[in-house]
C-alpha positions in Angstrom: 0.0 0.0 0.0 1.8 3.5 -0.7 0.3 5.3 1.5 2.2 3.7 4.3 5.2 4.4 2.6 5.5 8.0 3.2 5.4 10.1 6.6 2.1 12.0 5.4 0.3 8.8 4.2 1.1 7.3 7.6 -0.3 10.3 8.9 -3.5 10.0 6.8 -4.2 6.4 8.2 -3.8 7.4 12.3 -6.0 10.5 10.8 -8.9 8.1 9.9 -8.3 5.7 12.7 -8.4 8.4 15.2 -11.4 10.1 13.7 -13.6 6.8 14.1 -12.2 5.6 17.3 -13.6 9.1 18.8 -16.8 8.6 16.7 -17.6 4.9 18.5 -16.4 6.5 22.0 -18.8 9.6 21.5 -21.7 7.8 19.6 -21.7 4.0 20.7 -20.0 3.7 23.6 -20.6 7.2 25.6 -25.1 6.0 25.4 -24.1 2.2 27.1 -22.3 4.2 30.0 -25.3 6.6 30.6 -28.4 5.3 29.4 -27.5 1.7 30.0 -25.4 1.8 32.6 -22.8 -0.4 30.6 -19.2 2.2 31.8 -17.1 -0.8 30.1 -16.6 -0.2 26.8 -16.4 3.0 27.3 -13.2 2.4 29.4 -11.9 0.2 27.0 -12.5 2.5 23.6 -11.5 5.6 25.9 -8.4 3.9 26.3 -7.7 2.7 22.6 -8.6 6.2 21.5 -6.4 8.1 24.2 -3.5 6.1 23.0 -4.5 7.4 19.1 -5.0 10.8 20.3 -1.8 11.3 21.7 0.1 9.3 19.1 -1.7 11.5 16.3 -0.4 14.9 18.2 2.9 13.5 18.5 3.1 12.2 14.4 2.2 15.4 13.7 4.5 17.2 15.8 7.0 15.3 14.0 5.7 16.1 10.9 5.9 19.7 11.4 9.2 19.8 12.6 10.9 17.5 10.0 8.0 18.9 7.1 8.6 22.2 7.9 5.3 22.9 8.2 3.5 26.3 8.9 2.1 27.2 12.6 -1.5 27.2 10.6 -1.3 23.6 8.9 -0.1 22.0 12.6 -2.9 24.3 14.3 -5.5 23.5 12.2 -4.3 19.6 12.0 -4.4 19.6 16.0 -7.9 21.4 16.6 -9.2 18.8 14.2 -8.3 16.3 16.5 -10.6 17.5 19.6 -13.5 18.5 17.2 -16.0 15.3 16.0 -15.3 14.2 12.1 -12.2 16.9 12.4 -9.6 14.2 11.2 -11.6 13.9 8.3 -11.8 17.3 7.3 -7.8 17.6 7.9 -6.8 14.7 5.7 -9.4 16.1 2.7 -8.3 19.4 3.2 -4.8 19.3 4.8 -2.8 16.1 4.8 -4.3 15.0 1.2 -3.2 18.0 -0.7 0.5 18.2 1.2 0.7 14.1 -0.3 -0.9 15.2 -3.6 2.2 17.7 -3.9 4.8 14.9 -3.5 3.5 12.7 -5.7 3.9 15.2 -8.7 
């Protein structure tokens, strides 16, 4: 797959695993603790998804500094990480184009 083989791509795929890892902790597993009284899962996916979070700030931390990137790009690609269905919006708009102008 080639989009494992670059820093951004790699990037790309903690993006999307991120993004849906908060989705099932704020949609599936945050109604079983409260309406059903089921806290498990929701220990177990906050877990999983705390260890994506803070992998996904520090790859792009990386990135910036080895990338160069500007304050904006590595602002905008960390608030998308607290906001719901940001990590998508950062790899369409963001992390997609930055690969898009390597691969020319």
């Amino acid at each position: 797959m080639d989009l494992l083989k670059t820093q951004i791509g790699r990037l790309r795929v903690l993006a999307f695993v991120e993004g849906v890892s908060f989705l099932v902790l704020l949609f599936v597993t945050m109604p079983l603790k409260y309406a059903f009284e089921m806290p498990l899962p929701n220990k177990i996916f906050g877990l999983i998804h705390g260890l994506l979070f803070v992998l996904y700030v520090y790859t792009v931390f990386q990135i910036t500094f080895e990338q160069k990137w500007k304050f904006k790009i590595m602002s905008l690609a960390l608030l998308a990480s607290i906001i719901p269905f940001g990590t998508f919006w950062a790899d369409k708009k963001l992390f997609k184009p930055i690969q898009d102008t390597f691969n020319e």
